[in-house]
C-alpha positions in Angstrom: 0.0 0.0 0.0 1.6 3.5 -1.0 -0.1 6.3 0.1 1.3 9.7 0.0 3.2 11.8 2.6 -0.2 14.5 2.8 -2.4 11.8 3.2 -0.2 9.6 5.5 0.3 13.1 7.6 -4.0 13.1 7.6 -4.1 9.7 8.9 -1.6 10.2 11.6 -2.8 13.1 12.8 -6.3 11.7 13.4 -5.5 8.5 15.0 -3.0 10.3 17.8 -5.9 12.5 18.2 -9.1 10.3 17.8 -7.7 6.8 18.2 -5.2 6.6 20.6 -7.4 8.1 23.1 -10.5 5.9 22.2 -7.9 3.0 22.0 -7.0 4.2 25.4 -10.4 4.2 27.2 -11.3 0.4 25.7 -8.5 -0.7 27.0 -9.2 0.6 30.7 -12.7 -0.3 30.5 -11.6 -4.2 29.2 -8.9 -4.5 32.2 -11.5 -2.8 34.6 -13.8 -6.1 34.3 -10.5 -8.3 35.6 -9.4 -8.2 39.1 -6.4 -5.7 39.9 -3.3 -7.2 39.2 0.3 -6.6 41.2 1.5 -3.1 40.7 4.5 -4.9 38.7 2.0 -7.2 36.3 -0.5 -3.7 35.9 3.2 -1.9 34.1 3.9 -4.4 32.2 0.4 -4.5 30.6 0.0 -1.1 30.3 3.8 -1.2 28.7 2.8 -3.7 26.2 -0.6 -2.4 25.3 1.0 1.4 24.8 3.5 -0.2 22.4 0.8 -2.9 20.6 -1.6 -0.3 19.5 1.7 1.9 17.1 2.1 -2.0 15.6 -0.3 -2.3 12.8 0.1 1.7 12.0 3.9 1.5 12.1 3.8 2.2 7.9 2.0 5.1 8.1 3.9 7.5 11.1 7.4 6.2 9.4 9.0 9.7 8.2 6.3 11.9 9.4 8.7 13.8 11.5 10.7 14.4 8.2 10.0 16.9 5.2 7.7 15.8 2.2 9.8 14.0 -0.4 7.8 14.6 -2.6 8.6 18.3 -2.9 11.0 20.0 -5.0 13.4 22.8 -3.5 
């Protein structure tokens, strides 16, 4: 899939602002129905969850940071 630097900044932009924090409250809400784990076990899932959720997008936020290459100076 190829999608271009504008429209990869479009999609980044809305899931840190729309996703992530709807992403967020699931997740709390899921782990709210289980029984409170050690303070040691709750990190580590709140680690791996925080890192899980960038996985599937990784594509898209790769070079954001950066300026559009497909400009001509």
């Amino acid at each position: 899939m190829n999608i271009n630097y504008k429209n990869r900044r479009r999609i980044s932009l809305f899931l840190l602002l729309v996703g992530l924090p709807v992403y967020v409250i699931v997740a709390i809400n899921i782990l709210a129905f289980f029984e409170r784990p050690s303070i040691l076990l709750e990190v580590i899932i709140y680690l791996s969850l925080g890192i899980i959720w960038a996985l599937p997008f990784k594509f898209i936020f790769k070079g954001i940071g950066q300026a559009d290459p497909e400009q001509t100076e």
